[in-house]
Backbone bond lengths (Angstrom), bond angles and torsions (degrees), N, CA, C in turn:
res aa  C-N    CA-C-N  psi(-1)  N-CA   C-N-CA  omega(-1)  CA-C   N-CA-C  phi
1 X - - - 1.475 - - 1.532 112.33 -
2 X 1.395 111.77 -16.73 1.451 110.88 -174.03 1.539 120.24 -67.78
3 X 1.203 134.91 -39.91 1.553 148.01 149.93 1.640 93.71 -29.13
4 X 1.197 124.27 -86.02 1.426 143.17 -172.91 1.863 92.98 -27.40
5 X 1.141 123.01 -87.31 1.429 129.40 166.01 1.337 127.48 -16.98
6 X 1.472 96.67 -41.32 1.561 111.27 -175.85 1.272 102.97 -87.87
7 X 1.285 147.68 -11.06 1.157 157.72 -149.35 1.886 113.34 -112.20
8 X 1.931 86.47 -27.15 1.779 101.62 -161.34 1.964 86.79 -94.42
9 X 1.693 116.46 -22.63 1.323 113.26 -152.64 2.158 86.48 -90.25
10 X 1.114 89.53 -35.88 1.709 90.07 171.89 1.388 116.89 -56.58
11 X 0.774 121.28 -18.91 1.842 131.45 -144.43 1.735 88.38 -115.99
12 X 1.719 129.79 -29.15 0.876 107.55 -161.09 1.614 95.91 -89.64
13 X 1.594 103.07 -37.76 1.933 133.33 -153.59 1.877 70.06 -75.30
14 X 1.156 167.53 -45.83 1.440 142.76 175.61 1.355 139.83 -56.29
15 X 1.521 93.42 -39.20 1.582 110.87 172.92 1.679 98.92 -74.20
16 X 1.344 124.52 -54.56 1.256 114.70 155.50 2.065 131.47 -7.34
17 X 1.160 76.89 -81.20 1.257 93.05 171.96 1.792 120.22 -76.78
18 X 0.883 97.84 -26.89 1.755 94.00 165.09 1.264 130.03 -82.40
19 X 1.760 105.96 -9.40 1.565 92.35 -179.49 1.256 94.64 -114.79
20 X 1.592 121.39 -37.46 1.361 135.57 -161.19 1.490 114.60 -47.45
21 X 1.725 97.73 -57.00 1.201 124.29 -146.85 1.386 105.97 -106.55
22 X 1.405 115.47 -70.61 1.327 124.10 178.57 1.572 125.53 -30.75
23 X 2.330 96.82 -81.10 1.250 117.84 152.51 1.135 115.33 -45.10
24 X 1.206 149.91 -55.46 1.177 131.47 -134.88 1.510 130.06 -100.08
25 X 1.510 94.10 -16.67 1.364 112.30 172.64 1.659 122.93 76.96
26 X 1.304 98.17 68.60 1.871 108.67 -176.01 1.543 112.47 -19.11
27 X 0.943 111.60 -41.50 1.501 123.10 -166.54 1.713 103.01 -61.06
28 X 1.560 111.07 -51.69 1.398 127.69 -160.34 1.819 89.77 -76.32
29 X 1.517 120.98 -56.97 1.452 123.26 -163.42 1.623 103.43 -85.24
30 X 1.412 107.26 21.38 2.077 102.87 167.30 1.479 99.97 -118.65
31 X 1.584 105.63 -15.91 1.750 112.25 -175.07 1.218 97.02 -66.87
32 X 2.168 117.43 -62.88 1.158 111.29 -178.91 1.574 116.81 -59.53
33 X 1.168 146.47 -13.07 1.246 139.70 -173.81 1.957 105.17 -74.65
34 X 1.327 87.51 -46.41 1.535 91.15 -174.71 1.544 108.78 -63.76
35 X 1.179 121.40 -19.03 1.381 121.59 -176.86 1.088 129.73 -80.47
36 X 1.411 106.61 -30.88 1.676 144.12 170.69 1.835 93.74 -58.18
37 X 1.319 102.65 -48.98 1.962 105.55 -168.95 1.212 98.48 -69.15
38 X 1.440 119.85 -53.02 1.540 127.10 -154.34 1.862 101.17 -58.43
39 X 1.484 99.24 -59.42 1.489 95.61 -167.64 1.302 114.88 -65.03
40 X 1.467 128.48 -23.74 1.390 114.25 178.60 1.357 124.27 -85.43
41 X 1.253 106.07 -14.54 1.725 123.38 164.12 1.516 102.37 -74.85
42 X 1.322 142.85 -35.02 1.506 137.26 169.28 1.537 108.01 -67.17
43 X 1.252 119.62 -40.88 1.526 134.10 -166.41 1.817 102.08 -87.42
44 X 1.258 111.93 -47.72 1.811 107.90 164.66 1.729 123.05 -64.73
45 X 1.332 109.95 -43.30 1.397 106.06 -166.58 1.149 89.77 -93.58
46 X 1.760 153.95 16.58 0.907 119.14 155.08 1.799 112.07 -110.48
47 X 1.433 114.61 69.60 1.306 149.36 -150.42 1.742 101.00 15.66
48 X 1.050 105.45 132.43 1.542 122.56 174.52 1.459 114.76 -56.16
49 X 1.597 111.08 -49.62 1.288 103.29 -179.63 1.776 129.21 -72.90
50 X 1.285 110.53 -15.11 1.603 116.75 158.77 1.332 114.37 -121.38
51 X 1.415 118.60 43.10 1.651 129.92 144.63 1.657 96.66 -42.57
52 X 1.778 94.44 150.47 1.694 90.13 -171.68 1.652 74.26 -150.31
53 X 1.589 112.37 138.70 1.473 107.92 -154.00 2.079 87.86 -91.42
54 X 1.094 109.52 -33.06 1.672 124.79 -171.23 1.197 100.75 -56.41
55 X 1.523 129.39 -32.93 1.489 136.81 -176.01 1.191 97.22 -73.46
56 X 1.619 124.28 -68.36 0.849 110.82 -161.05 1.799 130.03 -84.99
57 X 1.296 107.76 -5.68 1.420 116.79 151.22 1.375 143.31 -100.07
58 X 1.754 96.41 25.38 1.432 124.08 147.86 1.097 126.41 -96.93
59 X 1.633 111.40 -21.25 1.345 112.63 161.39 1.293 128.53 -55.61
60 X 1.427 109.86 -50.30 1.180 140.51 175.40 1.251 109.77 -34.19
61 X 1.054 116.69 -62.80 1.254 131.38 -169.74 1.091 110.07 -55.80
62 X 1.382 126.99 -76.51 1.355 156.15 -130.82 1.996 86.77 -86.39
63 X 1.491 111.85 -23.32 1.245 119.72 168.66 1.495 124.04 -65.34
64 X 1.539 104.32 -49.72 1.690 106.99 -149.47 2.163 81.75 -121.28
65 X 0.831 123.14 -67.09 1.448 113.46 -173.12 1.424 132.81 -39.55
66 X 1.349 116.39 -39.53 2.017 117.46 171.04 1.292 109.30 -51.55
67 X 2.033 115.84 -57.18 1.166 105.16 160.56 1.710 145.81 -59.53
68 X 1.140 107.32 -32.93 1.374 124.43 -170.29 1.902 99.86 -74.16
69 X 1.453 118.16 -29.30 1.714 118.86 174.85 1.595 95.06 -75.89
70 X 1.086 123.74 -49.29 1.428 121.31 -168.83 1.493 120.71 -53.84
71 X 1.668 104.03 -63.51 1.123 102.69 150.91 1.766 152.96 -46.34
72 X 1.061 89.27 -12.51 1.383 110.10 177.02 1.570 117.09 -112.57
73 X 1.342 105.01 -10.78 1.819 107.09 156.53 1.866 100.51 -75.90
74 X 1.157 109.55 -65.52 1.406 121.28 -137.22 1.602 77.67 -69.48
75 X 1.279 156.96 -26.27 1.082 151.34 119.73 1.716 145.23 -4.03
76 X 1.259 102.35 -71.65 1.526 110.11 141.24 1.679 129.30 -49.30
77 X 0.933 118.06 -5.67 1.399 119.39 -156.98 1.560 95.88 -123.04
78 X 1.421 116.72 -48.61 1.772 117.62 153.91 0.977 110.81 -40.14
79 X 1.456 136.47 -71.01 1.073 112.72 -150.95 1.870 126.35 -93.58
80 X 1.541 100.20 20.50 1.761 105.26 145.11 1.797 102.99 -73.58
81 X 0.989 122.30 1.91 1.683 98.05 176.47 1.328 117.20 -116.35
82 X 2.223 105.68 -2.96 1.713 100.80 -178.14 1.339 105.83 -118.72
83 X 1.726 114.60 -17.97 1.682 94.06 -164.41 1.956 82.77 -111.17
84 X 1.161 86.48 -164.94 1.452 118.62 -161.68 1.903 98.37 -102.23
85 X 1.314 122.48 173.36 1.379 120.48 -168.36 1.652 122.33 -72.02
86 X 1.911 95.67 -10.01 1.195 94.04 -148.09 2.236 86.83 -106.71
87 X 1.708 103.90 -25.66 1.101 103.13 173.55 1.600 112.71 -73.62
88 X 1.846 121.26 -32.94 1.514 120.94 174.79 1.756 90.99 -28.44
89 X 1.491 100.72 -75.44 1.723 119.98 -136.99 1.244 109.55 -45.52
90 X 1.948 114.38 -21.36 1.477 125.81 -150.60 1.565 84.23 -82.01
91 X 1.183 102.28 -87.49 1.693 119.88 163.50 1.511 120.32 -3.45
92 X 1.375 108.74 -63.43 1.604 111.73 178.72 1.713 110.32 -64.70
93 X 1.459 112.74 -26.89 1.261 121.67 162.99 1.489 119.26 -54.87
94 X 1.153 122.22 -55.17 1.442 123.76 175.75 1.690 117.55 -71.45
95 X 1.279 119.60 -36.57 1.383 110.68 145.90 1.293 151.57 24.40
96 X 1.637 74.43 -89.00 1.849 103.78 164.69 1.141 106.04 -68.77
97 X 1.156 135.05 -35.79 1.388 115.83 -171.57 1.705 121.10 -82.20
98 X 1.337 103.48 -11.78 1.930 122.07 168.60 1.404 81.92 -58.17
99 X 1.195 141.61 -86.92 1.532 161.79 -114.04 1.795 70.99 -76.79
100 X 0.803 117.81 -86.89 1.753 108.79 -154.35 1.589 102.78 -111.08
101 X 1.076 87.59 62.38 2.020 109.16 138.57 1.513 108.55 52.14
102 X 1.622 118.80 13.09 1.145 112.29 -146.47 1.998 93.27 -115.96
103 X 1.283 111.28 -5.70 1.597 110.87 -176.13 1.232 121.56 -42.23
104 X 1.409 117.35 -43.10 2.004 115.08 -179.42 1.665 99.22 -58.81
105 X 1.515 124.45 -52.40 1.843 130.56 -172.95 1.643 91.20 -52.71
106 X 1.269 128.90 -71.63 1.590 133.54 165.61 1.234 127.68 -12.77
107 X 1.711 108.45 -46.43 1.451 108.58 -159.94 1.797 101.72 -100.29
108 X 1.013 90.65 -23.62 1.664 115.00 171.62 1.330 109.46 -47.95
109 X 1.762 110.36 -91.57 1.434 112.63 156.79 1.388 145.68 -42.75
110 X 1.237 111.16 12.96 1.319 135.20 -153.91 1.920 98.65 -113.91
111 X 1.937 95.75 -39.56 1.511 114.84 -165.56 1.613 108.84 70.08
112 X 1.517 119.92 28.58 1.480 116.48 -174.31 1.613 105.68 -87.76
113 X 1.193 100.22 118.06 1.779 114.23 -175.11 1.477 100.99 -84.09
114 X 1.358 130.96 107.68 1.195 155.34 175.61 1.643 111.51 -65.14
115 X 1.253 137.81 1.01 1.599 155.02 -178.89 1.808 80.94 -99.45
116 X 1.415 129.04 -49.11 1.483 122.89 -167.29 1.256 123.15 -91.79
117 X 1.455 111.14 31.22 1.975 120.48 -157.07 1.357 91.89 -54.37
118 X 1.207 119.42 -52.24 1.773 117.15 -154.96 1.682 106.11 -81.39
119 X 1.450 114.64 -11.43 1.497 106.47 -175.30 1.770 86.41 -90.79
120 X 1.734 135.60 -24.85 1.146 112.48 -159.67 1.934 109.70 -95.56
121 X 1.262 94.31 0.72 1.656 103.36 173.87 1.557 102.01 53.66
122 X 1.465 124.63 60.72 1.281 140.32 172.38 1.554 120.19 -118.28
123 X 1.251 110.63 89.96 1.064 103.96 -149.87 2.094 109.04 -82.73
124 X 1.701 103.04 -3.53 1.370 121.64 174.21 1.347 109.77 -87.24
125 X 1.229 128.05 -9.20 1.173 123.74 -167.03 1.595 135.36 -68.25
126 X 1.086 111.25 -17.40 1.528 140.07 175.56 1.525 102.56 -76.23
127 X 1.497 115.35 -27.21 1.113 111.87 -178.24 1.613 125.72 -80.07
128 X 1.521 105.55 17.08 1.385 91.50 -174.02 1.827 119.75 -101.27
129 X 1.638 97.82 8.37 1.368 107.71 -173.09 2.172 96.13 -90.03
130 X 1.475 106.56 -29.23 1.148 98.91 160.20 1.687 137.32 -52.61
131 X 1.826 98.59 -39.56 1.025 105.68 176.77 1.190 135.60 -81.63
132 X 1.965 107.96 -4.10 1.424 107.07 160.70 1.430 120.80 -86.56
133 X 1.363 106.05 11.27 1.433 107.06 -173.81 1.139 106.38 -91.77
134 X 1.222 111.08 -58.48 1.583 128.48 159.55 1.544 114.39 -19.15
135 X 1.611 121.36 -48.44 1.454 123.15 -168.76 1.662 92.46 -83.28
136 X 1.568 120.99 -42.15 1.440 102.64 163.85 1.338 138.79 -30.26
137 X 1.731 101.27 -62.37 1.378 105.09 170.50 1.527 123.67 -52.03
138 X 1.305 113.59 -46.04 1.532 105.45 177.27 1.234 122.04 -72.23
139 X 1.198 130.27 0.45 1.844 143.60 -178.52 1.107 107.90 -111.80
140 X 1.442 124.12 -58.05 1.691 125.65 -161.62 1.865 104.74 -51.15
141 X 1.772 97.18 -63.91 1.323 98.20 -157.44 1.881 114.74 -73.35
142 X 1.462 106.63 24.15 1.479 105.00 174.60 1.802 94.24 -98.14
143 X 1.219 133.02 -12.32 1.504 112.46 164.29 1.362 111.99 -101.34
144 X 1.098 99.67 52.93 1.833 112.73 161.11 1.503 92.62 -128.02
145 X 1.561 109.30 -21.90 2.171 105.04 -142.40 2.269 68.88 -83.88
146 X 1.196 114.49 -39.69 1.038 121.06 -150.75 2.001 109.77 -69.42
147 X 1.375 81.16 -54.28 1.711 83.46 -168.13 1.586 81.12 -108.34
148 X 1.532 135.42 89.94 1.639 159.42 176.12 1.738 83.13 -62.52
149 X 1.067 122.57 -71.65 1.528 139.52 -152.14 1.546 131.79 -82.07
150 X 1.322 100.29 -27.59 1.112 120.10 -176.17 1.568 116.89 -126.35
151 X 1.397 94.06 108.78 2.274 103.75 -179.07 1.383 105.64 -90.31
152 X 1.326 121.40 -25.02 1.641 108.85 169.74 1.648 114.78 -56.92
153 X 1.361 104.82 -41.56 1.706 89.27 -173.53 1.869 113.94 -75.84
154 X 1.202 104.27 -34.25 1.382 115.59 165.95 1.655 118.60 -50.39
155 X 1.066 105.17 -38.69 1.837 115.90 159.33 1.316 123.30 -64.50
156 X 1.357 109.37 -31.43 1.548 115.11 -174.77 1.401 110.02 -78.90
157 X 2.053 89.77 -46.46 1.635 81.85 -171.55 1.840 114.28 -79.52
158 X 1.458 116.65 -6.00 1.631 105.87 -175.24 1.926 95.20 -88.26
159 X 1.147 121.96 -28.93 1.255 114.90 159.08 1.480 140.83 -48.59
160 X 1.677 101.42 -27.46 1.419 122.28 173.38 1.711 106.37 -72.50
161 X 1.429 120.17 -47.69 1.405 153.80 -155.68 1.394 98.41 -59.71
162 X 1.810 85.83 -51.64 1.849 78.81 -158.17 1.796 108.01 -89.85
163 X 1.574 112.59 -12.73 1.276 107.92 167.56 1.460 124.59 -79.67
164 X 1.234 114.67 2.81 1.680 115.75 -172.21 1.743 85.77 -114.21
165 X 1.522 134.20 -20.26 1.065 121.02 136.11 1.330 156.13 -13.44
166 X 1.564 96.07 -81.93 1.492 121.13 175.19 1.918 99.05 -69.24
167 X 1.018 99.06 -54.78 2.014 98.94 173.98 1.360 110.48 -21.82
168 X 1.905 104.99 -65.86 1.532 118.17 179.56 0.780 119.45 -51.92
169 X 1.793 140.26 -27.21 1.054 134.40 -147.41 2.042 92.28 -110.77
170 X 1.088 120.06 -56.12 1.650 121.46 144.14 1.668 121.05 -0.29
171 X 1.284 74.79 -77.75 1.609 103.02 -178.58 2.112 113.43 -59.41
172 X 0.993 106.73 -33.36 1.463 86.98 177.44 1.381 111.09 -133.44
173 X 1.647 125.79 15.23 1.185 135.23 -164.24 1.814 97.32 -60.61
174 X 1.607 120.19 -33.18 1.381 111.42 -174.19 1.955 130.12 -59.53
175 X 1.874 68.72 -38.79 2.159 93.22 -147.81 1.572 71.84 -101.46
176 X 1.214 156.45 -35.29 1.449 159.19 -145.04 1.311 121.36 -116.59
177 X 0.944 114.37 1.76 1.781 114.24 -164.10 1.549 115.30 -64.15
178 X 0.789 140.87 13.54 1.556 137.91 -176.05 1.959 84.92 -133.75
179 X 0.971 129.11 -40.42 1.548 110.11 170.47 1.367 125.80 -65.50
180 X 1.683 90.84 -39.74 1.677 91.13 165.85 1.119 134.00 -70.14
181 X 1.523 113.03 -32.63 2.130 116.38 164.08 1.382 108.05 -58.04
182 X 1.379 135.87 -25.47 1.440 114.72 -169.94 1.369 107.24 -106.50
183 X 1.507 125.19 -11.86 1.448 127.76 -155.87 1.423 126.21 -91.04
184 X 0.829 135.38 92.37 1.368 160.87 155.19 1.752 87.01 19.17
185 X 1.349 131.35 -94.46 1.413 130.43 -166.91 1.487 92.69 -52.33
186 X 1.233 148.56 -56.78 1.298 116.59 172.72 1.344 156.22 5.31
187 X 1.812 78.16 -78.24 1.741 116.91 -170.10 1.847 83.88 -79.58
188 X 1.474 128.06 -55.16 1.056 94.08 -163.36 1.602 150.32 -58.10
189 X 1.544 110.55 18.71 1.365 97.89 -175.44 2.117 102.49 -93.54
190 X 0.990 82.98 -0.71 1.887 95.82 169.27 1.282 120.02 -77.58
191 X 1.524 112.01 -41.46 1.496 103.55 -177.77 1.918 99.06 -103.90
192 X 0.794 130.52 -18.00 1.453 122.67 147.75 1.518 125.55 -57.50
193 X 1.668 112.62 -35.31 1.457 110.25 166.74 1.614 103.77 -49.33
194 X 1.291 102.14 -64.22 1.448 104.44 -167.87 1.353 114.71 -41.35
195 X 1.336 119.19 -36.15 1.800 120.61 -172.42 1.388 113.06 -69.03
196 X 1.562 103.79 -61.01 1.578 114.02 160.61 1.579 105.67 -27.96
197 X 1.580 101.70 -66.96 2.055 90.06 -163.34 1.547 101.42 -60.80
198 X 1.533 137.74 -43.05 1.317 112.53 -175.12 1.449 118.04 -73.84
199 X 1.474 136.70 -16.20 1.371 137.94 162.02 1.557 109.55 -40.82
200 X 1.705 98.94 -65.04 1.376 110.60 -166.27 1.543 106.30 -70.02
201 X 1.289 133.31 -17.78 1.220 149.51 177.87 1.875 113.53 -4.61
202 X 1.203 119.45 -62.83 1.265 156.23 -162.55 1.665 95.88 -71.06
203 X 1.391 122.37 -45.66 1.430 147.43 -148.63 1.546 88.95 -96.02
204 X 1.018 129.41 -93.12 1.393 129.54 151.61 1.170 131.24 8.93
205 X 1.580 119.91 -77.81 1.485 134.61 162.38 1.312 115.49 -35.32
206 X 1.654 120.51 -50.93 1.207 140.89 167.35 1.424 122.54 -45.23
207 X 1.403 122.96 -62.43 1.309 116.51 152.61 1.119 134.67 -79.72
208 X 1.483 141.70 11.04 1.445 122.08 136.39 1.367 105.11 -58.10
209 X 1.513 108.51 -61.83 1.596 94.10 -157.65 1.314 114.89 -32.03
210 X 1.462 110.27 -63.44 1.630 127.62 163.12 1.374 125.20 18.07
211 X 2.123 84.29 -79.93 1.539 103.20 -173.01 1.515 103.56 -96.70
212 X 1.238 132.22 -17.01 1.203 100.53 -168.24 2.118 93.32 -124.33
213 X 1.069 132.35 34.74 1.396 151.69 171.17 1.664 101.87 -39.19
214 X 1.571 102.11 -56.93 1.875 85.66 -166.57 1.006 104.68 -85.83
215 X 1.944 143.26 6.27 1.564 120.89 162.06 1.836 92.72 -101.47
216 X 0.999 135.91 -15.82 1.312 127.16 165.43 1.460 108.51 -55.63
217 X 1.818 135.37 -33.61 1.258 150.63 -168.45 1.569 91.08 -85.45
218 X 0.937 127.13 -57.77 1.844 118.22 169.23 1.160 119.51 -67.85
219 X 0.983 115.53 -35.85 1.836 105.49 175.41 1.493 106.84 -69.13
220 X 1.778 125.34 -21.96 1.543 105.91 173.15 1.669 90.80 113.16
């Protein structure tokens, strides 16, 4: 049976690496991880039980939108001077979808392969890893607004989240791969990793020290 085993552990450590790593672009799935940490460390330390969702999606705002319109004028307005009538229209098309958070669903349905940015002359296109962040922010922090009091169920359920996640992403990385790079349930077991690791944060710290205490005691 051992071949057989060895055969199932290859099969897993590829898909691994073929969707994780390859596709997925380390750079893009450590951005979402960090984002996953950042917001629940903004959303925990600023006490859970009088989280106020209006605060914090005024922050939001007042964060990512002044820039994100600006940029996206002075943008629109370039490209009457580089593409042609038929690349404007594409472009001004995707646009709209910066404006309401909707560019990864866009680029998806679109079939726009993100490995070909510079052959597809899209100059919004980068923007759709913003815009799953964006749908984070407006989703994530309502199971804090929800369970105010209680972090066990909030643990259970981002633990649930990110394994019916990673499943999805398993599950159709072959026949699916361009739905799965842009798709929101996808991506999320990355920025839920991240929440999980800063929740568990404390838990963690605790057992290294734990297990690894007497070369932590020599190293100083």
């Amino acid at each position: 049976h051992y071949p057989l085993r060895r055969q199932r552990q290859m099969c897993i450590r590829d898909r691994l690496r073929g969707k994780l790593l390859n596709n997925g672009h380390i750079g893009v799935d450590l951005f979402f991880i960090i984002s996953g940490y950042i917001i629940t460390k903004i959303i925990l330390e600023n006490k859970n039980d009088s989280f106020s969702l209006i605060n914090f999606y005024s922050r939001r705002i007042r964060r990512i939108i002044p820039l994100l319109v600006i940029v996206t004028l002075i943008s629109l307005v370039s490209i009457f001077f580089i593409f042609d009538y038929f690349l404007i229209k594409k472009n001004i098309k995707s646009a709209y979808t910066v404006i309401t958070a909707t560019s990864n669903l866009y680029f998806w349905l679109s079939s726009t392969i993100y490995q070909f940015a510079e052959k597809n002359n899209l100059m919004f296109l980068h923007f759709w890893s913003l815009s799953l962040e964006m749908q984070f922010y407006i989703f994530f922090p309502l199971l804090f607004f929800f369970f105010k009091k209680n972090l066990k169920i909030i643990k259970f359920i981002l633990i649930i989240i990110f394994f019916i996640s990673y499943y999805f992403v398993l599950r159709n990385y072959e026949i699916h791969n361009l739905f799965n790079f842009y798709n929101s349930l996808s991506r999320a077991f990355e920025l839920i990793g991240g929440s999980i690791f800063f929740i568990f944060s404390e838990n963690i710290k605790h057992f290294f020290k734990k297990k690894f205490f007497f070369f932590l005691y020599l190293l100083g």
